[in-house]
N, C-alpha and C positions, 0 to 999 in steps of 0.2 A: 504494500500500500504506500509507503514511504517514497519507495523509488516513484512509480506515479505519478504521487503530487512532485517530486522533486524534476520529475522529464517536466512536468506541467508546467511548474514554476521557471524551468530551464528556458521555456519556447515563449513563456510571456515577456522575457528578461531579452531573449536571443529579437523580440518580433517589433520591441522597444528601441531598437533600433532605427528601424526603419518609421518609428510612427514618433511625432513629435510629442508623446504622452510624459506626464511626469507617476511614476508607480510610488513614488516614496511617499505622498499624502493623496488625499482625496481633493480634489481639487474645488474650490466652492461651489452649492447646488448639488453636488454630488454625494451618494453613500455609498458607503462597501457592504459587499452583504454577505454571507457565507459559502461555504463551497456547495453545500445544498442547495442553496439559493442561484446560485450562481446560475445565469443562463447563456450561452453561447449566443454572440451576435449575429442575425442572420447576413447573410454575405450575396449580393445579388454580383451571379458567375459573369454576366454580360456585363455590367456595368465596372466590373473589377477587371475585365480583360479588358475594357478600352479604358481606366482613367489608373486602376491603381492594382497592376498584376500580379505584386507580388501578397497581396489579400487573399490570394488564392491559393497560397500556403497557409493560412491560418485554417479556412473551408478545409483544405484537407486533413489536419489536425485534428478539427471537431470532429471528423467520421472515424476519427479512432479511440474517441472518448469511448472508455468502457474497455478497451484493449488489456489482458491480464497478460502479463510475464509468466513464464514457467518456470520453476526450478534454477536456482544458481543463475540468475538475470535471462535464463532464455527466451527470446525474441524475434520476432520474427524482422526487424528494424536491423538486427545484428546480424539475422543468414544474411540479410540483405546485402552488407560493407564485405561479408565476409569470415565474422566468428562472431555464430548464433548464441553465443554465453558471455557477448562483455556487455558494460552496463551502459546501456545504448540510447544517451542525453544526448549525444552528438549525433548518432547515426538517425534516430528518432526523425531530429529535422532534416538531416540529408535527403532521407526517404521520402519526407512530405515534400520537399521540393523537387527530385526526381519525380515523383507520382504526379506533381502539380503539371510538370513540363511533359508529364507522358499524355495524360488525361486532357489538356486544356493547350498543349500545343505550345505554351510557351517555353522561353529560353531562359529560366532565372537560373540554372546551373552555371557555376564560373561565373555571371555576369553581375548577379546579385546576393547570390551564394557561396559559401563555395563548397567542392565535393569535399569532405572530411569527414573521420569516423575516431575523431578524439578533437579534445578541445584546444590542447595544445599546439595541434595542426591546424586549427581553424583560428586562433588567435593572433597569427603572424597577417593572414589573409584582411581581417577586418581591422587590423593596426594600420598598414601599408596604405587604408581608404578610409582611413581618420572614422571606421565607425566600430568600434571598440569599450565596450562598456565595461567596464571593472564594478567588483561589488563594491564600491564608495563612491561611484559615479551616481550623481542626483538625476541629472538628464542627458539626455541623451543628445549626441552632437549634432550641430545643425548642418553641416558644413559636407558636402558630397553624401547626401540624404537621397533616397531614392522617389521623393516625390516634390 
């Protein structure tokens, strides 16, 4: 259950990136509610493929809400990079963007992704294009933003 919320918490942290949100408070007018509560935004696939494509990574996320690990982290996000038992925060989003680009035709692999199946290898990639968020980073950088 742990890992889960912690892939979950990874893709809202990794998807901050690209959206000029601030996660660290609620921002005025707004409330946080619980993970029960919680409802996925619905995501309309036309209007994300012509103004903001990379949306279409989060769409394919939601449809693996519910997704259970097996034994020793196995996953099917992991057969996917290559070794079905590492603990697969990395590969998780690799997948949904592969999936996004297979499904929906676009090209966010390499161009607004990158392909990685550890963080350590994905954190040179989003340094290099100034969008790199550290856990003591408040917001997120504006500066070569993908919208």
């Amino acid at each position: 259950m742990k890992k889960r919320i912690y892939g979950f918490l990874l893709l809202v942290v990794f998807l901050s990136a690209l959206l000029p949100v601030c996660l660290a408070e609620a921002m005025p007018g707004e409330t946080w509610v619980s993970t029960e509560e919680w409802v996925p935004p619905v995501i309309d696939e036309a209007d994300a493929l012509e103004n903001a494509p990379w949306l279409l990574v989060l769409k394919t996320a939601q449809e693996e809400i519910g997704y259970v690990e097996g034994p020793n982290n196995k996953s099917k996000y992991g057969k996917w990079i290559g070794d079905k038992y590492c603990a697969w925060c990395a590969e998780f989003l690799t997948w949904c963007v592969n999936e996004t680009d297979q499904r929906c035709g676009t090209s966010l692999m390499n161009s607004i992704f990158p392909h990685y199946g550890h963080p350590k290898d994905g954190a040179p990639w989003f340094l290099e294009r100034e969008r790199f968020i550290s856990a003591h980073s408040r917001f997120p950088p504006r500066t070569n933003g993908c919208g």
